[in-house]
C-alpha positions as CSV (number, residue, x, y, z in Angstrom):
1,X,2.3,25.6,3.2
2,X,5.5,24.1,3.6
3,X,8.4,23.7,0.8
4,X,9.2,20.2,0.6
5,X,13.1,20.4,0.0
6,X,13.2,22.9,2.7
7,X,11.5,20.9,5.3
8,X,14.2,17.8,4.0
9,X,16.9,20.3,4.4
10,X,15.7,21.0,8.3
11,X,15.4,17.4,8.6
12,X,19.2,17.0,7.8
13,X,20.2,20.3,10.3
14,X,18.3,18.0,13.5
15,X,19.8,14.8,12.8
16,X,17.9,13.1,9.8
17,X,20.0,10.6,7.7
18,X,17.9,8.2,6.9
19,X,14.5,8.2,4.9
20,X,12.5,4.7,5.0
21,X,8.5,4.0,4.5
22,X,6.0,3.5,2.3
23,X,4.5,6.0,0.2
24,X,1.4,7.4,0.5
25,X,-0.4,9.8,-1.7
26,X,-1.1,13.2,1.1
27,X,2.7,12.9,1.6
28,X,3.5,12.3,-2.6
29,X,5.7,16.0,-2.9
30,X,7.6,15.0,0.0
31,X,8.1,11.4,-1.0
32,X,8.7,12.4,-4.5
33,X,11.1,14.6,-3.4
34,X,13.4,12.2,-1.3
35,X,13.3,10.0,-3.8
36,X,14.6,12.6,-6.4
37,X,17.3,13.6,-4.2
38,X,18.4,10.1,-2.8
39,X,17.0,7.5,-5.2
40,X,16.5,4.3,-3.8
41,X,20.1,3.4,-1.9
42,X,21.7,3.3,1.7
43,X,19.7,6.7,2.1
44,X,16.3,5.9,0.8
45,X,14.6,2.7,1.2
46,X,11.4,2.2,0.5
47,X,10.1,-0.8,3.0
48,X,7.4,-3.4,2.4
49,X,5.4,-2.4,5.5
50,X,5.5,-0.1,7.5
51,X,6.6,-2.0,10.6
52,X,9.7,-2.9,8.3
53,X,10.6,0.4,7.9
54,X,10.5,1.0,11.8
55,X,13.0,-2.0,12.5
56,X,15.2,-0.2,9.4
57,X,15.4,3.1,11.2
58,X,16.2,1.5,14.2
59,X,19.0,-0.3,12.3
60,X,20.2,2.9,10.9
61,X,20.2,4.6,14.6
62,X,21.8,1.8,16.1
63,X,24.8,2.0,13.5
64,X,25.3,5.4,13.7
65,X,23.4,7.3,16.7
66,X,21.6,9.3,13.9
67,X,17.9,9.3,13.6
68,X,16.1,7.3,11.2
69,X,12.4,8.8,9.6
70,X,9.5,6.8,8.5
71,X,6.5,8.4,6.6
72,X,3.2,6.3,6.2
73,X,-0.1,7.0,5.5
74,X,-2.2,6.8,8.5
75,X,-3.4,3.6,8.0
76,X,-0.3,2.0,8.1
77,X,0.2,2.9,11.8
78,X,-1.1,0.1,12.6
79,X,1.7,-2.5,11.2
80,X,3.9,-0.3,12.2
81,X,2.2,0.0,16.7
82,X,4.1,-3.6,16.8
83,X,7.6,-2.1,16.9
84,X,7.1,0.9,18.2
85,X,5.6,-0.4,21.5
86,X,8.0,-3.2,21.7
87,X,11.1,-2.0,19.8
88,X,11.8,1.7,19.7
89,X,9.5,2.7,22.9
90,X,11.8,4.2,26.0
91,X,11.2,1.5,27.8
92,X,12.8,-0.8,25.8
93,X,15.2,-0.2,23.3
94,X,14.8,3.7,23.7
95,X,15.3,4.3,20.0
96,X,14.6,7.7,18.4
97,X,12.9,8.0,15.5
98,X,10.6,10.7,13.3
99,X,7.2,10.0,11.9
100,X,5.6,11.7,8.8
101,X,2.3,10.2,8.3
102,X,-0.5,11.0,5.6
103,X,-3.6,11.8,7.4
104,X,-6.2,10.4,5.9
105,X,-9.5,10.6,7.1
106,X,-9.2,13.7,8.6
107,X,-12.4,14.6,10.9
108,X,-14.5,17.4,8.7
109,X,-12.7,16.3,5.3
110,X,-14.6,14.1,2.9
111,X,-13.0,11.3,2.3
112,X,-13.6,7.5,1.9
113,X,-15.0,5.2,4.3
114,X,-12.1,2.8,5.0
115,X,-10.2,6.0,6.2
116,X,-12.6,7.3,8.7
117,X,-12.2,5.3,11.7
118,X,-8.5,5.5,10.8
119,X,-8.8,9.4,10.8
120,X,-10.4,10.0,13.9
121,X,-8.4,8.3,16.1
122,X,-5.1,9.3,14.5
123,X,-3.9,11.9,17.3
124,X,-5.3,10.0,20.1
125,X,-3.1,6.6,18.6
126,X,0.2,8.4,18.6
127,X,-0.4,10.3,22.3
128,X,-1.0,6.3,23.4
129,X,2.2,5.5,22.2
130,X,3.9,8.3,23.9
131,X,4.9,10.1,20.7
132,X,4.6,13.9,20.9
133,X,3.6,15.2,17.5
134,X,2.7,18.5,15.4
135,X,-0.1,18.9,12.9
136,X,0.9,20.4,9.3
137,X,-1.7,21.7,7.4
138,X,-2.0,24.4,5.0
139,X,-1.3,27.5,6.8
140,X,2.2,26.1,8.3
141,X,5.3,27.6,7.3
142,X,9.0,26.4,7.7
143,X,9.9,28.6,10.5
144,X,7.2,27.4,12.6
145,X,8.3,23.7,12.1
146,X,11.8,25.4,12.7
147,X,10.9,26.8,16.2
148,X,9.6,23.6,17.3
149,X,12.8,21.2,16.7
150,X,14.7,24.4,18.5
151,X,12.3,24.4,21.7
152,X,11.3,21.2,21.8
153,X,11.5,18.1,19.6
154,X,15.6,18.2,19.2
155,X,15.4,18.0,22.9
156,X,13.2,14.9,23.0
157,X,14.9,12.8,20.0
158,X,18.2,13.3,22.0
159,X,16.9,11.9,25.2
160,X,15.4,8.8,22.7
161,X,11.9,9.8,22.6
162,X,10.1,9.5,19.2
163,X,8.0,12.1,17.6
164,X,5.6,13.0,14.8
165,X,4.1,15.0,12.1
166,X,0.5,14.7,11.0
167,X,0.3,16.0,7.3
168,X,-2.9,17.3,6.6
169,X,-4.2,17.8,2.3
170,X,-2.3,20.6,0.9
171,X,0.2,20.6,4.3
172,X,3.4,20.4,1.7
173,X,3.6,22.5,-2.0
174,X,3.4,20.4,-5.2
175,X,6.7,18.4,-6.2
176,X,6.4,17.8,-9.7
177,X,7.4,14.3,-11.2
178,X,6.0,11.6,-13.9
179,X,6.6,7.7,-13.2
180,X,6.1,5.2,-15.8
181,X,7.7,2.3,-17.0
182,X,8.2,0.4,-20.4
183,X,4.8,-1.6,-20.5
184,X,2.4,-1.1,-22.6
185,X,-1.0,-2.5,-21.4
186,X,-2.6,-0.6,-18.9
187,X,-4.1,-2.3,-15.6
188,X,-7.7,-1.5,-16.7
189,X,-7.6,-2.8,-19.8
190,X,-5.5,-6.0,-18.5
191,X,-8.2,-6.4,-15.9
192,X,-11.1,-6.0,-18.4
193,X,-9.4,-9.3,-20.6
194,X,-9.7,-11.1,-17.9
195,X,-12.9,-9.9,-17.2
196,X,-13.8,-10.8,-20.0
197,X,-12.6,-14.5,-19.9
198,X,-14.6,-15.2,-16.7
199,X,-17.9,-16.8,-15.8
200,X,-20.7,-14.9,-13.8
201,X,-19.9,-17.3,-11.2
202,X,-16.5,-16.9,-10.8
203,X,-15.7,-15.1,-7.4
204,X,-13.2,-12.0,-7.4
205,X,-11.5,-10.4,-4.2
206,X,-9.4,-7.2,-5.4
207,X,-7.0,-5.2,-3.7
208,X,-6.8,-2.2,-2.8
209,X,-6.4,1.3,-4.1
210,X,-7.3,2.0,-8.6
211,X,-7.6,-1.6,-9.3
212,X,-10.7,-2.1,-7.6
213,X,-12.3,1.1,-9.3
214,X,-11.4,-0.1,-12.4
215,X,-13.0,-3.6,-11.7
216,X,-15.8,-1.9,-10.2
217,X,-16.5,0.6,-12.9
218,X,-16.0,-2.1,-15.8
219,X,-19.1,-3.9,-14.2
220,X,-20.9,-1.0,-14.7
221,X,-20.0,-1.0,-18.7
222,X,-21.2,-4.2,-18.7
223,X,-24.2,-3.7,-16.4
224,X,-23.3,-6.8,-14.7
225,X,-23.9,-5.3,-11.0
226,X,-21.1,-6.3,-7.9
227,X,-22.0,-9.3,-6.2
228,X,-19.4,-11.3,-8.0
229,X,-16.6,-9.2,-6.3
230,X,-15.4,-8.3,-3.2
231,X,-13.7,-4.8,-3.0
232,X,-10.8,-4.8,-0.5
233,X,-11.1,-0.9,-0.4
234,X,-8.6,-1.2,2.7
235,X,-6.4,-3.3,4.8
236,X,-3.4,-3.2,2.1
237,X,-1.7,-6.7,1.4
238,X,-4.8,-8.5,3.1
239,X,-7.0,-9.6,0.0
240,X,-5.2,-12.5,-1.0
241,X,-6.0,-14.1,2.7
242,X,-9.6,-13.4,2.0
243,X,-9.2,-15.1,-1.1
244,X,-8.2,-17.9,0.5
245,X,-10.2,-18.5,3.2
246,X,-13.5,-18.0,0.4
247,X,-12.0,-20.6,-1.6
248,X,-11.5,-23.0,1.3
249,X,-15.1,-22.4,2.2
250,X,-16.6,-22.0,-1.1
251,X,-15.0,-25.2,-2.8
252,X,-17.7,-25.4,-5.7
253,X,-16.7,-21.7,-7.0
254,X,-13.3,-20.1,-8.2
255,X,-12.0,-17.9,-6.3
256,X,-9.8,-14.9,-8.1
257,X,-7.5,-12.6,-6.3
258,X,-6.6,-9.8,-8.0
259,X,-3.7,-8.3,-6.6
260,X,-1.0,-5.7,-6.9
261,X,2.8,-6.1,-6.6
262,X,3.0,-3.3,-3.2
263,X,0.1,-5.3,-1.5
264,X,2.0,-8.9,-2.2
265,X,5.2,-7.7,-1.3
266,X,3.7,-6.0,2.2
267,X,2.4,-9.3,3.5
268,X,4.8,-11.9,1.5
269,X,4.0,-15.0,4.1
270,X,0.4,-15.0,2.7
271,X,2.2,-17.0,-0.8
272,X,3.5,-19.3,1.7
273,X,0.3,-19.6,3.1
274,X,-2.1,-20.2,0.3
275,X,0.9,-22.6,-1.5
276,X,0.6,-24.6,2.1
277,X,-3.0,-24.6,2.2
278,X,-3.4,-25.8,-1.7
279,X,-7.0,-25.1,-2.7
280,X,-7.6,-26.1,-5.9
281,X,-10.2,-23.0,-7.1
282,X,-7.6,-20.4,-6.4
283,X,-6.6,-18.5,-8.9
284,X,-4.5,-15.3,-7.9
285,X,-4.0,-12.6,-11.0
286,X,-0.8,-9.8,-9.6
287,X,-0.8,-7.0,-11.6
288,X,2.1,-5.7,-11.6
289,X,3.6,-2.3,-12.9
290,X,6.6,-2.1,-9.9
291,X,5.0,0.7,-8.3
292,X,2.9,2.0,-5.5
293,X,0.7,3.9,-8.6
294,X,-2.5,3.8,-6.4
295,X,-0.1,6.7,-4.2
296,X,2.1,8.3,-6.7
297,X,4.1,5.7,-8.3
298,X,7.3,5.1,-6.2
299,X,9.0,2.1,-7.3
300,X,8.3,-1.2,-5.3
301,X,11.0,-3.7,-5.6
302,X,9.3,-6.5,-7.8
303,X,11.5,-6.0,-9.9
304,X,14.6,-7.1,-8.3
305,X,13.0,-10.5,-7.3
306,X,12.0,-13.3,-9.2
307,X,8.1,-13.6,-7.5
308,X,7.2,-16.6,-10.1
309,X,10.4,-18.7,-7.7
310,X,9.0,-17.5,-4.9
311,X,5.3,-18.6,-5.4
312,X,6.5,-22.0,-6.8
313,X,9.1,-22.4,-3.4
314,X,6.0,-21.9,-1.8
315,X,3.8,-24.5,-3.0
316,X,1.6,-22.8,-6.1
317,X,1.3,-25.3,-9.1
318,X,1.8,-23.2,-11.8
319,X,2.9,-19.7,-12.2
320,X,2.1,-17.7,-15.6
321,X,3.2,-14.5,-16.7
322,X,2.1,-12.1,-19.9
323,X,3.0,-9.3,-21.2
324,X,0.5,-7.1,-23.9
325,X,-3.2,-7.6,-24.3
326,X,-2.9,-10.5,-26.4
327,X,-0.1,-12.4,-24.8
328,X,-2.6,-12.4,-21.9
329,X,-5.5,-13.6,-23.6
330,X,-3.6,-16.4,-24.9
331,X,-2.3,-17.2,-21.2
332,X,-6.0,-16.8,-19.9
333,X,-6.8,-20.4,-21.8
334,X,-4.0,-21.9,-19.9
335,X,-4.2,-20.6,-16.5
336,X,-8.0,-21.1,-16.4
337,X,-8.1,-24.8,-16.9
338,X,-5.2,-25.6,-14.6
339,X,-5.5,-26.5,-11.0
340,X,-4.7,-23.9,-8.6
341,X,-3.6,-22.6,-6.5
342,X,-1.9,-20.8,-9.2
343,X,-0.3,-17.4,-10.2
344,X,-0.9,-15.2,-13.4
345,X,1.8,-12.5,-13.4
346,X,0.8,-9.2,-15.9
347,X,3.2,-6.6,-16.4
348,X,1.2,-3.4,-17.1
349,X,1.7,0.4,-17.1
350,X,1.6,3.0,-14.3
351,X,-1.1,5.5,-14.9
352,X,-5.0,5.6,-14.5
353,X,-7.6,7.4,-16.4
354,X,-8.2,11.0,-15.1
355,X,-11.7,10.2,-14.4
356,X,-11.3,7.2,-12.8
357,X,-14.8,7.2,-10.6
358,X,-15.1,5.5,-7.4
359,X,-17.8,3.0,-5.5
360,X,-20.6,4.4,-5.8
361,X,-22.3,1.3,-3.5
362,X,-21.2,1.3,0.4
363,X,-18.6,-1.2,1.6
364,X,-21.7,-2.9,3.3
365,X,-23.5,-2.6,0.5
366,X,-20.9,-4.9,-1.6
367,X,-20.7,-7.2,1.1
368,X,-24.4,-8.0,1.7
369,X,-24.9,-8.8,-2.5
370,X,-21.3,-10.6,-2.0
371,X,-22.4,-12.8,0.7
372,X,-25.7,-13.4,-1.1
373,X,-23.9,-14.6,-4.1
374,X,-21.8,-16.6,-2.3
375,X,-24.8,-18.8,-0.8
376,X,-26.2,-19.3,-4.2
């Protein structure tokens, strides 16, 4: 088990200035602990996607010949294999960079289905794009890590190859920090009001990550069963697109999206998309606390932008926003009988209940009932 400040501190002796990525919950001490240290500045920047933080470490080498890290979860390798094969790889722009990636899905370690395929391949993905890495789990220590930058990867980040480290559960010891923020209503119980405001025939896609437990395990309260929603359990940023391609199929039904401010800001073009496209039964609910809670709670940067200008630039009729449990119920009467495609912004808390369960139905499960419903 490796000490996360003393793994940052190595990282600094070979090279490291730069710290770019976006957070995932196997890497949380380490994350936690750059962002501690650095904050969020010219040091820290935590990227809407993961190929963004690929072209900032490549901006960072190129501007001062150090080397730039990224950490991800696993499955954000794959926003991040566009610039790596065509941007950073030796035989193009040659550009050296380090990789700390969550490894989720692990072969022989339970864990959900949207991370297995993910998993599995994870070593073979990263010896296909040439990048030479090093497994940390549990029984690693510093001076092991240590003997490999000396004998080997100092050498290969000089001559502008890239290389990795796959961080297996329990890899890095605990880094202890609380997030929260001055809201007071918590997502579940904003997503239950509106819950509760909807018809059984109302369609919901939801993001990924707590929200879609917590929708999923308030339709279990209510013994309402799933077919109504669809649970994006993976593909982060994508559930808005589904949304939209439902409701332009599906014209008859509304369509919700219920989204979170990490997932929106990861694939922005999809407001430009839906505003473009114009469907009148889409209804798009962003929950938003300014964090990546689902992996810890580091700050996204919602916060800094004005999302309601950004939606409306891009073609959304209306944009709504609330702010406590009854502000939002008084909103709901609003948004609900206006055309869409429109936007209801809801500040809530960071934080989940301790017990939060999970699916208890299989991904194909939910989307045979979903497709079912749909044809009704």
């Amino acid at each position: 088990m490796i000490r996360v400040d003393e793994f940052e501190e190595l990282l600094q002796e070979c090279g490291v200035g730069f710290y770019t990525g976006v957070p995932d919950s196997q890497l949380k001490a380490f994350c936690d602990f750059i962002e501690d240290k650095y904050g969020i500045g010219d040091k820290h920047i935590i990227a809407p996607n993961e190929g963004n933080a690929v072209a900032l470490a490549t901006g960072y080498h190129l501007s001062t010949g150090k080397y730039g890290l990224v950490y991800m979860q696993n499955s954000g390798l794959g926003n991040a294999v566009n610039p790596i094969t065509s941007l950073t790889d030796p035989n193009v722009y040659n550009v050296p960079t380090v990789y700390v990636v969550g490894w989720r899905g692990q072969p022989g370690v339970k864990d959900e289905p949207q991370h297995v395929k993910q998993g599995a391949i994870t070593p073979d993905l990263l010896e296909l794009l040439d990048i030479d890495y090093k497994i940390l789990d549990e029984k690693t220590t510093i001076d092991e890590v240590k003997q490999l930058f000396d004998s080997d990867f100092s050498k290969k980040l000089a001559n502008g190859q890239s290389v990795a480290f796959i961080v297996s559960k329990g890899a890095f010891e605990s880094f202890k920090t609380k997030k929260s923020n001055e809201n007071t209503l918590s997502r579940e119980d904003a997503i239950k009001t509106v819950i509760d405001s909807l018809t059984l025939d109302d369609i919901i896609v939801s993001t990924t990550g707590k929200a879609s437990r917590e929708l999923f395990e308030y339709r279990e309260e209510k013994q309402q069963g799933h077919s109504n929603d669809f649970l994006t359990v993976g593909s982060m940023g994508h559930s808005s697109m589904i949304a939209l391609s439902i409701a332009l199929n599906k014209k008859d039904k509304r369509i919700f999206c219920f989204d979170g401010d990490g997932a929106v800001l990861m694939h922005m073009g999809s407001l430009a998309l839906v505003g473009s496209k114009s469907p009148r039964n889409y209804y798009h609910v962003l929950f938003n606390n300014c964090a990546h809670e689902t992996v810890g709670g580091l700050p996204t940067i919602m916060g800094d932008i004005n999302i309601a200008e950004v939606a409306l630039n891009c073609g959304y009729t209306n944009v709504y926003h609330a702010s406590g449990k009854e502000e939002l119920e008084s909103v709901l009467e609003k948004f609900l009988s206006d055309n869409g495609p429109v936007l209801l912004i809801v500040d809530v808390s960071i934080g989940s209940r301790s017990d939060l369960g999970r699916p208890t139905t299989t991904p194909i499960e939910n989307k045979n009932a979903f497709m079912k419903k749909l044809e009704e």
